[in-house]
Backbone of each chain as ProteinMPNN parsed JSONL, in Angstrom:
{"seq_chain_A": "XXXXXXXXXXXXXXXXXXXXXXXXXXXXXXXXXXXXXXXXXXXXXXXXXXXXXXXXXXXXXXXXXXXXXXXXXXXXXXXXXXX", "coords_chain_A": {"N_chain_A": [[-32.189, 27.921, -10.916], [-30.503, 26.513, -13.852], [-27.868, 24.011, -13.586], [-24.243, 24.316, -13.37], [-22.528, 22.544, -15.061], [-19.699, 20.38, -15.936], [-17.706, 18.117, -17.284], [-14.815, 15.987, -17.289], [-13.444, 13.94, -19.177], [-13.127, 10.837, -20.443], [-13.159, 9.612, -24.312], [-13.171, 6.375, -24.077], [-14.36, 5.35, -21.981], [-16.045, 3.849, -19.696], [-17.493, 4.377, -17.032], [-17.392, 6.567, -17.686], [-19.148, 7.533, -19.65], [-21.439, 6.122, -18.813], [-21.819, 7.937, -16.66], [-22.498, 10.259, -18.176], [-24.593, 9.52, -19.8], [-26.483, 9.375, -17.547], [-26.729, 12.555, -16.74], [-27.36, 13.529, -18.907], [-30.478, 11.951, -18.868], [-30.922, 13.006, -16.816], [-32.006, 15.283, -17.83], [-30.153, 17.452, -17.798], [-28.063, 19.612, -18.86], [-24.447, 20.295, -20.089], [-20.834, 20.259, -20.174], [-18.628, 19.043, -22.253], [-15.303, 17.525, -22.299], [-13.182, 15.641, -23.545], [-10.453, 14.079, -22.865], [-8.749, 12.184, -24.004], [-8.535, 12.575, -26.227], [-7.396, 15.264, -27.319], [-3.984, 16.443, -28.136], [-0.722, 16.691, -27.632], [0.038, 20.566, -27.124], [-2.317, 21.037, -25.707], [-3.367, 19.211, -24.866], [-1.583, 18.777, -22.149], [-2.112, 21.069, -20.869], [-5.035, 20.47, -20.227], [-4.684, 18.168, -18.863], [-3.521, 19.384, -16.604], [-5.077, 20.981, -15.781], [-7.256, 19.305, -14.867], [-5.968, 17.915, -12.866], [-5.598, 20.123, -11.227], [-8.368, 19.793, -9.956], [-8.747, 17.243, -9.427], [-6.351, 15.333, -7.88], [-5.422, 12.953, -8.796], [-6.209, 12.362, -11.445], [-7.945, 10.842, -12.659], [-10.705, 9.272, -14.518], [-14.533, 9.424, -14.997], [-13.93, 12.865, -14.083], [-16.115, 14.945, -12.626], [-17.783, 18.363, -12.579], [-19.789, 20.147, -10.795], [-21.541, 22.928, -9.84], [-19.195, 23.969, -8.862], [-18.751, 22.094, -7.203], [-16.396, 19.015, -7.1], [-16.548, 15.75, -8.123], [-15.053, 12.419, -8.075], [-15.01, 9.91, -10.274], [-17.957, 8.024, -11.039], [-21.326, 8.437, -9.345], [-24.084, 7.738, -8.706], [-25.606, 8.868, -6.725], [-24.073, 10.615, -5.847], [-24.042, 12.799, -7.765], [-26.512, 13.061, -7.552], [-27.122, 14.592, -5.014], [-25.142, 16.542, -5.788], [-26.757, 18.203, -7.925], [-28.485, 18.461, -6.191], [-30.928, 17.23, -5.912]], "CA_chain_A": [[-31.159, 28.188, -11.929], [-29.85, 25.649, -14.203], [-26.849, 23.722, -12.583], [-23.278, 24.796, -14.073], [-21.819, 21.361, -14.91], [-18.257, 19.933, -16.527], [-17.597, 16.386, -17.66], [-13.704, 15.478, -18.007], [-14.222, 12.158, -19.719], [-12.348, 9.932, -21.818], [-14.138, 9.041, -25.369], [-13.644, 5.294, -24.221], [-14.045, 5.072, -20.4], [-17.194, 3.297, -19.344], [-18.485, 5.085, -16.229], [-17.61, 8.626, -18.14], [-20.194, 7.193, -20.977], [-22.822, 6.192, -17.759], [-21.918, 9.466, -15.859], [-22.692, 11.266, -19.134], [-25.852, 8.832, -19.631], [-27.284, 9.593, -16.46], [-26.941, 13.528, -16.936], [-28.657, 13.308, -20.004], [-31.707, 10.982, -18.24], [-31.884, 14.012, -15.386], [-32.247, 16.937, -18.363], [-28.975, 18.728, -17.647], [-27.04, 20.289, -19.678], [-23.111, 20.308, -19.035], [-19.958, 20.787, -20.883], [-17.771, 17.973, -21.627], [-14.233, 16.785, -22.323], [-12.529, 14.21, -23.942], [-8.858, 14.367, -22.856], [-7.978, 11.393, -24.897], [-8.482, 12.932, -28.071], [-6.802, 16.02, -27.469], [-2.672, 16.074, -28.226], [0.447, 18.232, -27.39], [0.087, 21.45, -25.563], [-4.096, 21.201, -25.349], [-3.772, 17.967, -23.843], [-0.784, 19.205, -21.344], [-2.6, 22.335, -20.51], [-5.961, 20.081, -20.113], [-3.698, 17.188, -17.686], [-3.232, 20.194, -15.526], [-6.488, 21.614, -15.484], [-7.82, 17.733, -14.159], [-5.219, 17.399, -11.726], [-6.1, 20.756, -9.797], [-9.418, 19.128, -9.741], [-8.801, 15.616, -8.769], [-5.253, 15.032, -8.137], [-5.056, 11.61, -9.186], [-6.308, 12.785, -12.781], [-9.045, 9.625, -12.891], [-11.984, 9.89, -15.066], [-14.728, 10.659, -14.766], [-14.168, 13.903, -13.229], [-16.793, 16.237, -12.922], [-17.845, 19.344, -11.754], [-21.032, 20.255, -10.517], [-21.691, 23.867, -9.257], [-17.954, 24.364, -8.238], [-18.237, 20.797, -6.425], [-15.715, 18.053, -7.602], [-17.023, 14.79, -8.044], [-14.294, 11.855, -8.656], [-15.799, 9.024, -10.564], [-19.445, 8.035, -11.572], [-22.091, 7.802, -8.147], [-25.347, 8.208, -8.73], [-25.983, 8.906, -4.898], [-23.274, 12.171, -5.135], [-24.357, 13.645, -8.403], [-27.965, 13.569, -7.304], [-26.455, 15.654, -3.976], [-24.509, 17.603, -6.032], [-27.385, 18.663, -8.115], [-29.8, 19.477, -5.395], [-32.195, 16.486, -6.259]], "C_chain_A": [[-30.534, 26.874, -12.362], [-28.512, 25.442, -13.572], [-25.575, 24.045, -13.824], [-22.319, 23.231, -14.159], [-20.618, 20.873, -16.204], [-18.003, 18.704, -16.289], [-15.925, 16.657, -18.136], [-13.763, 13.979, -18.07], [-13.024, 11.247, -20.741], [-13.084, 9.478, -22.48], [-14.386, 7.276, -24.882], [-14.301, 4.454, -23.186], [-15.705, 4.478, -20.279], [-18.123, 4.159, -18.465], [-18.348, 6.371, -16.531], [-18.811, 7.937, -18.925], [-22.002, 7.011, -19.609], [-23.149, 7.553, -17.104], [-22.659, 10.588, -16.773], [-24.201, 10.911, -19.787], [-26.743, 9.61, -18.938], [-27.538, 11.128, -16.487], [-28.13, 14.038, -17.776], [-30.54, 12.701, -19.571], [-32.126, 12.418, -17.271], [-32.008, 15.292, -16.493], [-30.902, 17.703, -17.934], [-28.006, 18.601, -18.149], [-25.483, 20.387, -19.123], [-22.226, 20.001, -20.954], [-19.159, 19.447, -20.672], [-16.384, 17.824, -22.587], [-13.96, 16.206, -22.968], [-10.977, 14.086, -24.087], [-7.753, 13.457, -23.353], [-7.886, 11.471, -25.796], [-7.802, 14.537, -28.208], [-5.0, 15.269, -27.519], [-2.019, 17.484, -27.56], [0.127, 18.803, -26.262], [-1.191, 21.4, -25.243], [-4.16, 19.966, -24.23], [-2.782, 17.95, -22.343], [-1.685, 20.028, -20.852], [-4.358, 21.217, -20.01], [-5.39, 19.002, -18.615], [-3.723, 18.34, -16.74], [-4.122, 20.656, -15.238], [-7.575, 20.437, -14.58], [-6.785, 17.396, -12.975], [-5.352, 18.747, -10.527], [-7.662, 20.697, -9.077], [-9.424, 17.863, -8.66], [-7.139, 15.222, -9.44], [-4.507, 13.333, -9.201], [-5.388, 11.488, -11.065], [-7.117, 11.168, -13.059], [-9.955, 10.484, -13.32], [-12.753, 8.572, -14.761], [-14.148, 11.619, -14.013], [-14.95, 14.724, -13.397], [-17.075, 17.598, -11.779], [-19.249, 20.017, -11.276], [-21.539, 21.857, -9.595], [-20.812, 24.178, -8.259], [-17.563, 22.81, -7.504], [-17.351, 19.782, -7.264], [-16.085, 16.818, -7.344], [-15.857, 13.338, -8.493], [-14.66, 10.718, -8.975], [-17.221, 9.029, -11.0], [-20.15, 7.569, -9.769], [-23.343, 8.635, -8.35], [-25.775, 8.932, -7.794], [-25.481, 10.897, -5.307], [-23.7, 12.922, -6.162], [-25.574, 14.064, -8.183], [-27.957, 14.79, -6.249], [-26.507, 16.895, -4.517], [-25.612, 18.933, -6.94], [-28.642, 19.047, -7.619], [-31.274, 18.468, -5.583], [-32.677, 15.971, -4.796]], "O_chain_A": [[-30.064, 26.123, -11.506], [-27.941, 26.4, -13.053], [-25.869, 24.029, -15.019], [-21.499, 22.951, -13.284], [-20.887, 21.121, -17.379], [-18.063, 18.21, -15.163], [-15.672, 17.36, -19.114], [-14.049, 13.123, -17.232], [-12.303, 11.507, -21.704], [-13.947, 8.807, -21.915], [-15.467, 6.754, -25.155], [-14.696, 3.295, -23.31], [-16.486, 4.983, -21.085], [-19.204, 4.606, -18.85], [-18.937, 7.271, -15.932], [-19.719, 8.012, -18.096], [-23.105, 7.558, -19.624], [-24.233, 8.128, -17.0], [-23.26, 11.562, -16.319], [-24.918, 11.811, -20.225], [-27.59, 10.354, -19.433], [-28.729, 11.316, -16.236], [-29.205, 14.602, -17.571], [-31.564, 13.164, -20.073], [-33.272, 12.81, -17.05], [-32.116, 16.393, -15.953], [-31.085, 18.912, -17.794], [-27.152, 17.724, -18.026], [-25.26, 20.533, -17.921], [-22.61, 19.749, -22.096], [-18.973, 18.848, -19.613], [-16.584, 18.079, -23.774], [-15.047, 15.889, -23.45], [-10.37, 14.011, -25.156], [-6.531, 13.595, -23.302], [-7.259, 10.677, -26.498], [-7.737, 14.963, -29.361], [-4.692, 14.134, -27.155], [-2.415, 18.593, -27.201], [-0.045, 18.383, -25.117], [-1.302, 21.868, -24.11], [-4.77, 19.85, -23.167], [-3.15, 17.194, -21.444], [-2.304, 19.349, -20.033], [-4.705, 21.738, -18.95], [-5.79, 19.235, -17.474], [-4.162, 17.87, -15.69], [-4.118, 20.898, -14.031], [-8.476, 20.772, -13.811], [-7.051, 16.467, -12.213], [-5.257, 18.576, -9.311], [-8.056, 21.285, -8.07], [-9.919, 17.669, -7.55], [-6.743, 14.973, -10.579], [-3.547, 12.997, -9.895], [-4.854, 10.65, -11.791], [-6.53, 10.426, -13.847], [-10.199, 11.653, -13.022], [-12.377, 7.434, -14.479], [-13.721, 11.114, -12.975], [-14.731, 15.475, -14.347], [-16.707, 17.746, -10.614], [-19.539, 20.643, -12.295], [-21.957, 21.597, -8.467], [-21.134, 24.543, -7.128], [-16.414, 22.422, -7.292], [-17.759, 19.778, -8.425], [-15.995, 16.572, -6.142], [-15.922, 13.279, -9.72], [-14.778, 10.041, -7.954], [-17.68, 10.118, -11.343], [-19.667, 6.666, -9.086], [-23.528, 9.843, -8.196], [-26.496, 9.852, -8.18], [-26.121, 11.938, -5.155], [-23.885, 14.063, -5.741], [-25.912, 15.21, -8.48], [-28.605, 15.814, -6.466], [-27.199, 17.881, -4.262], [-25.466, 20.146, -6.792], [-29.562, 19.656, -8.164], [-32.422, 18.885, -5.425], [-33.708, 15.308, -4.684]]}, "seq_chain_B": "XXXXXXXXXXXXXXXXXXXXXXXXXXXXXXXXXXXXXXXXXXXXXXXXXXXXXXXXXXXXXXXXXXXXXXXXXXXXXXXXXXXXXXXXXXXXXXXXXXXXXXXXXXXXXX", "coords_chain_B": {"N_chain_B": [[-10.905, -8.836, -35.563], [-13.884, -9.013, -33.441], [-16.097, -7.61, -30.812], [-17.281, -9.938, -29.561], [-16.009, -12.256, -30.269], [-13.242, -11.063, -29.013], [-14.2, -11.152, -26.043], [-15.081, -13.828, -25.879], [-11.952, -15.209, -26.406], [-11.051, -13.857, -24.759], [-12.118, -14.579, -22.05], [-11.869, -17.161, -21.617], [-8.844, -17.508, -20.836], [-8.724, -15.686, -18.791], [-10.596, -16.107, -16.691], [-9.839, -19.229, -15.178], [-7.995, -17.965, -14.236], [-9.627, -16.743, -11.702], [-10.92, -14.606, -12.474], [-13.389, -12.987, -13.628], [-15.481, -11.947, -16.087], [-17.994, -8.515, -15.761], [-21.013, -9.41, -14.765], [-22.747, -7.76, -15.968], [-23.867, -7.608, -19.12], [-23.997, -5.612, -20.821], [-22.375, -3.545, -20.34], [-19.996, -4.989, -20.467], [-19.398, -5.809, -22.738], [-19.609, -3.189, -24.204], [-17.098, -1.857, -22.895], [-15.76, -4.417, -24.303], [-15.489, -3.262, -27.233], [-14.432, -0.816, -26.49], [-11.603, -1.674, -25.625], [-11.118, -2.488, -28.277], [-11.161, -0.428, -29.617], [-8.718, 1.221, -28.653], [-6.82, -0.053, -28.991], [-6.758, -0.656, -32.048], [-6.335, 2.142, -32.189], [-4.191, 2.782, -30.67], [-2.217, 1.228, -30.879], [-1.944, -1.013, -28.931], [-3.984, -2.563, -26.603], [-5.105, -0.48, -24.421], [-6.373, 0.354, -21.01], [-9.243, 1.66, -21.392], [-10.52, 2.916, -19.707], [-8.896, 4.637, -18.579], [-5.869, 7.132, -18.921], [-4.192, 7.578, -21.763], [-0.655, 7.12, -22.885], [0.123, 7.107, -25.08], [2.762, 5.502, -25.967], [3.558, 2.141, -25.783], [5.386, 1.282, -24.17], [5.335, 3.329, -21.911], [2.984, 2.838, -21.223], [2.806, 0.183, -20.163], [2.515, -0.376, -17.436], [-0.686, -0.226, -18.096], [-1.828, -1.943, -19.714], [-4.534, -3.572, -20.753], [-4.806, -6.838, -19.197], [-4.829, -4.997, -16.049], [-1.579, -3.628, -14.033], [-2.479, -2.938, -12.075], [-5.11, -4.828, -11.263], [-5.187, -7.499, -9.815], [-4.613, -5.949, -7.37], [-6.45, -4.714, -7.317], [-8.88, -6.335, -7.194], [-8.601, -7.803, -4.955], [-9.426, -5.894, -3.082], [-11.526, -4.503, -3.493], [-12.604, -6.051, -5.472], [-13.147, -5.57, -7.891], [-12.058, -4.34, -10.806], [-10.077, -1.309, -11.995], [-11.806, -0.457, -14.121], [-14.196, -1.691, -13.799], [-14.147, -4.145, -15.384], [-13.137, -6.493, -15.235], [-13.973, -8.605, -12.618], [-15.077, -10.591, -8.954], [-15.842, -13.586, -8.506], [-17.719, -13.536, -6.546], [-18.495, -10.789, -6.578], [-19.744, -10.627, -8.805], [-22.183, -12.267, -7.972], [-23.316, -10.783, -5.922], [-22.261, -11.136, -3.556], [-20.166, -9.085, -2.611], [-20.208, -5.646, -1.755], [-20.964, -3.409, -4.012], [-18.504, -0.857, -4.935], [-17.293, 2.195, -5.987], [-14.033, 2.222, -7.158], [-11.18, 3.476, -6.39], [-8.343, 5.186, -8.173], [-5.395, 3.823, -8.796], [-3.229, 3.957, -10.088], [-0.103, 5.878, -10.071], [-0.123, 9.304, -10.005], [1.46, 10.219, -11.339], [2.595, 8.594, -13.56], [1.587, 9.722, -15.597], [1.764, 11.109, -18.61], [2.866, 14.246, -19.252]], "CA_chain_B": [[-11.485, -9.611, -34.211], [-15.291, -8.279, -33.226], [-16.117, -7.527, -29.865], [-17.638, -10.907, -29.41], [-14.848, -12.705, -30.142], [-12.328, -10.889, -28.307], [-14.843, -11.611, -25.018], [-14.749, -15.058, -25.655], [-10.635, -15.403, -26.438], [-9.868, -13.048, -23.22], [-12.698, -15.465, -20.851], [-10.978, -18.892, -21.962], [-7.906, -17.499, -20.611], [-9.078, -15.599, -17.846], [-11.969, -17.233, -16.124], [-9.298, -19.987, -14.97], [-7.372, -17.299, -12.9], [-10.64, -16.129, -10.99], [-10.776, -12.74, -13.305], [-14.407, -13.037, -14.309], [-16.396, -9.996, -16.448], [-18.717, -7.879, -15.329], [-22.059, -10.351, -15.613], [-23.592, -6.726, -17.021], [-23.363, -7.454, -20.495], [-23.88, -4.37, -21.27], [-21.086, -3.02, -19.322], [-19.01, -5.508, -20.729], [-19.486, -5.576, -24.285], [-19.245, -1.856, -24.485], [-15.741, -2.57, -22.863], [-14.637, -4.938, -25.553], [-15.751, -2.303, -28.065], [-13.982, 0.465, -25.831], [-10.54, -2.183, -26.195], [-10.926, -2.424, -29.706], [-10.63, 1.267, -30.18], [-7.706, 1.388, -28.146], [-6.027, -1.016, -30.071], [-6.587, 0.631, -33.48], [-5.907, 3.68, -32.24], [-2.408, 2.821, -30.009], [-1.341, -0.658, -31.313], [-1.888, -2.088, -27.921], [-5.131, -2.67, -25.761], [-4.474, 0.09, -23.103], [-6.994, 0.24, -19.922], [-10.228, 2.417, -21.819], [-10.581, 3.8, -18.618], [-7.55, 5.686, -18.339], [-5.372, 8.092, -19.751], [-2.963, 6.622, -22.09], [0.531, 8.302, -22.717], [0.905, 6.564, -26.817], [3.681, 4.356, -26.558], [3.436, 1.16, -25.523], [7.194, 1.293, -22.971], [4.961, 4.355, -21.182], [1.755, 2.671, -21.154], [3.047, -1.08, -20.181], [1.258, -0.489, -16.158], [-2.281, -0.192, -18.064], [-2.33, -2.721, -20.975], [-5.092, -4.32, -20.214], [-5.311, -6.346, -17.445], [-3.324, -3.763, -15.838], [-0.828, -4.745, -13.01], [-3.677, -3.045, -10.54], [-6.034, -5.825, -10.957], [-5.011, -7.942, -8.339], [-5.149, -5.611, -5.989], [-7.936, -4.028, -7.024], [-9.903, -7.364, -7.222], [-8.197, -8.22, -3.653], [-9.583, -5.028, -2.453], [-13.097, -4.297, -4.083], [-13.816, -6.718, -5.847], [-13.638, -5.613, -9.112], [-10.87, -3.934, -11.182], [-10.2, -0.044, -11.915], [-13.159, -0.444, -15.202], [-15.424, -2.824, -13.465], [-14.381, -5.344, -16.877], [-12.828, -7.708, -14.596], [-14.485, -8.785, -11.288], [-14.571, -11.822, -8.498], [-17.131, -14.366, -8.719], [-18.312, -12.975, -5.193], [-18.66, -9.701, -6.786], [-20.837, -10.695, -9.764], [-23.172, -12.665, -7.474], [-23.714, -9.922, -5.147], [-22.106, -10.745, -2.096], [-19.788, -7.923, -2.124], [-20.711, -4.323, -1.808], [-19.943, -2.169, -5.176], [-18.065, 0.569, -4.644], [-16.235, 3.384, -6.599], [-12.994, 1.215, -7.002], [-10.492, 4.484, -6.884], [-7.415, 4.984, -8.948], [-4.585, 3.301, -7.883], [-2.05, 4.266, -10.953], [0.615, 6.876, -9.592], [-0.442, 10.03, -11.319], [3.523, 10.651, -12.314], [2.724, 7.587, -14.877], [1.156, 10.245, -16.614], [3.024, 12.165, -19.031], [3.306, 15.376, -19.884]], "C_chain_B": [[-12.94, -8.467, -33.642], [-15.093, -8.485, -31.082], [-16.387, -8.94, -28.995], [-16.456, -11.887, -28.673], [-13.76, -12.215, -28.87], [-13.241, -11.071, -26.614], [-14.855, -12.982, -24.814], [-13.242, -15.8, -25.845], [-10.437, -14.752, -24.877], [-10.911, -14.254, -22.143], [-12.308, -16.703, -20.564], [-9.74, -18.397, -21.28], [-7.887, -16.748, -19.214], [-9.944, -15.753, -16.565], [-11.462, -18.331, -15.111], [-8.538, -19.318, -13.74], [-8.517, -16.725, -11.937], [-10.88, -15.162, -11.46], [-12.217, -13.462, -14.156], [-14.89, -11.574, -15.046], [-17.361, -10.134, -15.583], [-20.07, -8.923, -15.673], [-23.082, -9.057, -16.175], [-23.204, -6.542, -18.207], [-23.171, -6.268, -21.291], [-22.529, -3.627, -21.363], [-19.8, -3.708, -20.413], [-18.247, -5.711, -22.148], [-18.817, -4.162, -24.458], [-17.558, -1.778, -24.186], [-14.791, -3.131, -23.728], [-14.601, -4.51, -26.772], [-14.56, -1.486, -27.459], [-12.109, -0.418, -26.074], [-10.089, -2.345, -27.704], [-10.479, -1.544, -30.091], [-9.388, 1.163, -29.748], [-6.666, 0.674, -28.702], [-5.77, -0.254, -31.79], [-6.021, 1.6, -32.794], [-4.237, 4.225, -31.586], [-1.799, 1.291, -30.496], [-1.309, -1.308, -30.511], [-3.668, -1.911, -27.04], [-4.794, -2.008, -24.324], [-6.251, -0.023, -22.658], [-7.862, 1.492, -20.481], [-11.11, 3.007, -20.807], [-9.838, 4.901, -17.911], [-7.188, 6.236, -19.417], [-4.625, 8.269, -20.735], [-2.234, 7.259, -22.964], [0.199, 8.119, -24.57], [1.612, 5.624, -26.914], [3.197, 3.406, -25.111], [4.312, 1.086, -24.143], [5.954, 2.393, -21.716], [3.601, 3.805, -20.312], [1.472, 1.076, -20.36], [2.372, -1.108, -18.625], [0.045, -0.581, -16.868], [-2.593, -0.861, -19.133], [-3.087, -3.838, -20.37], [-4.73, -6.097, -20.134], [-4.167, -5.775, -17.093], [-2.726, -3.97, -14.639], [-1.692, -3.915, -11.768], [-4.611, -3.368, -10.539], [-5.958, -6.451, -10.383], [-5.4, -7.089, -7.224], [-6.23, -5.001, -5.7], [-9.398, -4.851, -6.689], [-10.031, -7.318, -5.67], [-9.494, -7.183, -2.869], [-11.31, -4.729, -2.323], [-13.609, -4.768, -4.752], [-14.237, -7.239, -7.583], [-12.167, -4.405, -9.482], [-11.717, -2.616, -11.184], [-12.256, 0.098, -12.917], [-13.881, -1.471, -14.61], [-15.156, -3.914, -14.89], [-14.453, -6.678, -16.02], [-12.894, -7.673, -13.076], [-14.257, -10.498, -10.297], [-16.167, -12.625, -8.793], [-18.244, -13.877, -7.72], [-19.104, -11.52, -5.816], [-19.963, -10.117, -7.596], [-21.656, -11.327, -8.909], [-23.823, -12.123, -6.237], [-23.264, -10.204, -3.573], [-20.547, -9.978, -1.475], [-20.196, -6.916, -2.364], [-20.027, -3.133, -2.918], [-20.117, -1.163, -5.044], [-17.023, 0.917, -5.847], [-14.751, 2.534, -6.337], [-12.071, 3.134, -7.416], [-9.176, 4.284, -7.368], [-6.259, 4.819, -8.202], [-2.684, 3.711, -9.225], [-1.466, 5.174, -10.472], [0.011, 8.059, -10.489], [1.083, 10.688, -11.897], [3.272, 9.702, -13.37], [1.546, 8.322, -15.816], [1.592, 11.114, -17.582], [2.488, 13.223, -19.545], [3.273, 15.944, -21.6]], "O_chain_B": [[-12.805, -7.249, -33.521], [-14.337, -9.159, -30.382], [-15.83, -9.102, -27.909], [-16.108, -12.175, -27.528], [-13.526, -12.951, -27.912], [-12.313, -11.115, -25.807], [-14.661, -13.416, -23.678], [-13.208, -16.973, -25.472], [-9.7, -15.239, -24.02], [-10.18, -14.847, -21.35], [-12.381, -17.254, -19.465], [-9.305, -19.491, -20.919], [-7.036, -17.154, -18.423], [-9.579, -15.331, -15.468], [-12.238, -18.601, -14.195], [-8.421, -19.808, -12.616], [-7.936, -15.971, -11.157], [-11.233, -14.418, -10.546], [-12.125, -14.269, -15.081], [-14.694, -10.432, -14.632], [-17.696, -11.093, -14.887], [-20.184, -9.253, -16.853], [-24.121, -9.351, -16.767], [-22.426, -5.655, -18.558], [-22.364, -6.044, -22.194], [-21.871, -3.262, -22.338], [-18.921, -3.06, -20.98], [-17.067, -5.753, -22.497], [-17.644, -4.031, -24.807], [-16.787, -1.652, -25.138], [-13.635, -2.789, -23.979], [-13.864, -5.089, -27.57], [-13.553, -1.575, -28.161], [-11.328, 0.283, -26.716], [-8.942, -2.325, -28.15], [-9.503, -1.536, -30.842], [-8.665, 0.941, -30.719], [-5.539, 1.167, -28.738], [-4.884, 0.397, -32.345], [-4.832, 1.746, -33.078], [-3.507, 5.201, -31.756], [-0.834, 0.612, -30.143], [-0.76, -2.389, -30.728], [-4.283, -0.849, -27.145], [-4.369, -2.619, -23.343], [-7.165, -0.318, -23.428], [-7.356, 2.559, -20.134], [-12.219, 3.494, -21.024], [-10.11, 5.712, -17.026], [-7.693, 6.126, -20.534], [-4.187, 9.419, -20.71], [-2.784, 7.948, -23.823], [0.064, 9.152, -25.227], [1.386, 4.779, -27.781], [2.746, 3.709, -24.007], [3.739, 0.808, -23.09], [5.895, 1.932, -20.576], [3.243, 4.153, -19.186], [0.348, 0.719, -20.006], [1.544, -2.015, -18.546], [-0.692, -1.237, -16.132], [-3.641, -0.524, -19.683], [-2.626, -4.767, -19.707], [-4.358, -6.582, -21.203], [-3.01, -5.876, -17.5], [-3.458, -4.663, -13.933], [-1.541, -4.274, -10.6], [-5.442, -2.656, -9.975], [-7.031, -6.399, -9.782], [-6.239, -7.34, -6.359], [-6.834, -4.746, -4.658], [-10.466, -4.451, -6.226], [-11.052, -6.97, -5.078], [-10.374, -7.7, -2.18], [-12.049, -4.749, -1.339], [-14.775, -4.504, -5.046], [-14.847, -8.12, -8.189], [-11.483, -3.824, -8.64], [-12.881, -2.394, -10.851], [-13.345, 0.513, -12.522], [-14.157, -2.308, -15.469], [-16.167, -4.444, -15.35], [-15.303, -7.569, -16.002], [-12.168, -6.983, -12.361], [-13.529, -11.396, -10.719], [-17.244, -12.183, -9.191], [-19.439, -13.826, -8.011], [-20.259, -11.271, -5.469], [-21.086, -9.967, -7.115], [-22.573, -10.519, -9.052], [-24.668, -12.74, -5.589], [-23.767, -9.652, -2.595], [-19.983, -10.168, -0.398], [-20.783, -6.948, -3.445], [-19.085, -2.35, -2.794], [-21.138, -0.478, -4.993], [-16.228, 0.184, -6.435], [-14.479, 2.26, -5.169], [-12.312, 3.809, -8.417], [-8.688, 3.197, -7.058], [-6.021, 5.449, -7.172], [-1.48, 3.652, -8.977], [-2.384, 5.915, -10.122], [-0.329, 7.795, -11.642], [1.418, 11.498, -12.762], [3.883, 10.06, -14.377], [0.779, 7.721, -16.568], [1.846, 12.2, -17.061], [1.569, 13.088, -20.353], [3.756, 17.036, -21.898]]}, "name": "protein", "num_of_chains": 2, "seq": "XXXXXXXXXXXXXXXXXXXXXXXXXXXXXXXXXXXXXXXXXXXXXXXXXXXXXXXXXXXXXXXXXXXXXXXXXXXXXXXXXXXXXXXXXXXXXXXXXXXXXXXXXXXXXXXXXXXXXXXXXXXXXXXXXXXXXXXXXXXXXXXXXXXXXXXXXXXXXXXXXXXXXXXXXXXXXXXXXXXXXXXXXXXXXXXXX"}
């Protein structure tokens, strides 16, 4: 079964742009983010949705078949997706 | 100011304090692209790795270099965005790691 994956990213962030790279390179599909281009209450309501994730609200954050990943690591997303 | 440029104005001035880039040009370029935006888009060069509130007074911890580059250098080697690293770092004799976020997350607003 395809893996269920979530990218919170910032449009300018470096290792979101590699993290989001490297997804792409393994074929999988995933849902992503950009919580610097949202405003107001989307981007309030989004801040809170990344901080019951990964308290520290650093991007990347992703999500990988319920797992939380904080940052870009080649090593843990390969894990996380079962490679 | 092109990405270029602003790589060679910020290295003349930092290079001298031990704050070298990333020697992955790649990396690094994309970076002084990723500052550019941030500039247009907030009037100041905030940290294109982070989250950044709008104003400048809110944002003054992460205008790049952001006051946790020291310790992040001290620490790992290399700042929060890998832009700015130690000489040790770029020539491989420290071990790169996931440099984690060191900004309070209260300096995030609401």
């Amino acid at each position: 079964m395809a893996p269920e994956v979530k990218v919170y990213a910032l449009s300018t962030c470096i290792h979101c742009k590699n993290a989001k790279e490297y997804l792409d390179q393994c074929g999988v599909k995933y849902d992503c983010v950009h919580v610097d281009q949202l405003t107001g209450d989307e981007r309030k309501a989004m801040v809170e949705e990344v901080k019951k994730l990964n308290p520290s609200v650093s991007f990347p954050t992703l999500v990988i078949d319920g797992k939380v990943l904080v940052g870009f690591d080649k090593a843990k997303v390969d894990e996380a997706l079962g490679k | 100011m092109n990405a270029q440029q602003l790589h060679d104005t910020l290295q003349k001035i930092q290079e001298p304090k031990g704050c070298y880039f990333n020697a992955d040009a790649s990396m690094t370029m994309a970076l002084m692209e990723s500052l550019l935006a941030t500039k247009e888009r907030l009037g100041y060069m905030a940290c294109p790795c982070r989250l950044a509130n709008g104003t400048f007074e809110a944002d003054r911890d992460i205008v790049c270099p952001c006051e946790y580059r020291a310790a992040d250098m001290d620490e790992y080697g290399a700042c929060f965005c890998g832009l700015y690293v130690t000489k040790e770092w770029n020539e491989g004799g420290r071990e790169r790691v996931y440099v984690p976020e060191r900004r309070p997350v209260e300096r995030i607003l609401g």
